[in-house]
C-alpha positions as CSV (number, residue, x, y, z in Angstrom):
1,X,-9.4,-20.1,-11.2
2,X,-10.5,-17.0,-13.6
3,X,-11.8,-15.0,-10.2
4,X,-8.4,-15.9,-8.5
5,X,-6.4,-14.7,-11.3
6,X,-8.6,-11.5,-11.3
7,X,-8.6,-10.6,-7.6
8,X,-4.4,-11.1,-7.8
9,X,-4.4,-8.6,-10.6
10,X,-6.5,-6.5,-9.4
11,X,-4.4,-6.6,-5.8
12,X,-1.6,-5.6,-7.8
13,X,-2.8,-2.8,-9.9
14,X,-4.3,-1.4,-6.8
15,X,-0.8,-1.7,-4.9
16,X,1.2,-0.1,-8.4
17,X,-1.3,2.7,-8.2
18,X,-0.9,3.5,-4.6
19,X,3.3,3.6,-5.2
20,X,2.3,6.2,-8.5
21,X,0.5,8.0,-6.8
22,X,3.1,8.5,-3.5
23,X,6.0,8.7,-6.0
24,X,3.8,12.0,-7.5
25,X,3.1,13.2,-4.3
26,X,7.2,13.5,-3.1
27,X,8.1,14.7,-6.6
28,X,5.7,17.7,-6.1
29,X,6.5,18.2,-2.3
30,X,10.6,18.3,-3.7
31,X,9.9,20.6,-6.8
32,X,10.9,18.0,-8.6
33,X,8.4,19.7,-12.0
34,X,9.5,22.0,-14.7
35,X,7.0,24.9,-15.9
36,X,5.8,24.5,-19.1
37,X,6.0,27.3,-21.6
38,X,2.5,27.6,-22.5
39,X,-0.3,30.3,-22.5
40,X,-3.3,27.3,-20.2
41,X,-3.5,27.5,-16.6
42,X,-1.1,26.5,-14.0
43,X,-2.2,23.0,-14.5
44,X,0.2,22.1,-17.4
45,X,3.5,20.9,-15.5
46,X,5.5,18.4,-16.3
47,X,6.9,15.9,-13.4
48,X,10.1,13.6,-13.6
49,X,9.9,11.0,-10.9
50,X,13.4,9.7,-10.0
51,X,14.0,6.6,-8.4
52,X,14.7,8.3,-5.1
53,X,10.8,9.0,-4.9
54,X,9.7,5.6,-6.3
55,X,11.7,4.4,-3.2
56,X,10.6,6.3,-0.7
57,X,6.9,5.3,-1.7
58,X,8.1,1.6,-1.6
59,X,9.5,2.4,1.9
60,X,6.1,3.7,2.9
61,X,4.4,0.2,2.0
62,X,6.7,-1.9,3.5
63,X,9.5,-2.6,0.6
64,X,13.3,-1.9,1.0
65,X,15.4,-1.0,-1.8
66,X,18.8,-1.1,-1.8
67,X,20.8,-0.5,-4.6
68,X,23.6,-3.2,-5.5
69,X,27.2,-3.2,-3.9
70,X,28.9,-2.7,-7.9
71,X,27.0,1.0,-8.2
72,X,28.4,4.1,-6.4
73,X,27.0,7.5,-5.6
């Protein structure tokens, strides 16, 4: 039961990482970072992932998201 409960949570960190990692990868393709105001290399940005890339990674695995009827634009 222990290796059953392992493989399932490993499955799912494995499928949580893959959406990260997408999400990151649309917020940088968007511009979707802000410069940080610091003297170290161009390395230091920080990214703000909105739920519009979170769902376009879901929609690359397979998931739909809609959002509910009650909430507009």
């Amino acid at each position: 039961m222990f290796q059953v409960t392992r493989l399932i949570s490993l499955a799912a960190q494995k499928f949580i990482s893959d959406i990260s990692y997408e999400a990151l990868q649309h917020c940088k393709m968007r511009g979707g970072g802000k410069d940080q105001k610091s003297k170290s290399s161009g390395r230091d940005r920080k990214y703000a992932l909105s739920n519009e890339d979170v769902i376009v990674a879901l929609a690359d695995q397979g998931v739909t998201v809609r959002k509910p009827p009650y909430y507009a634009n």
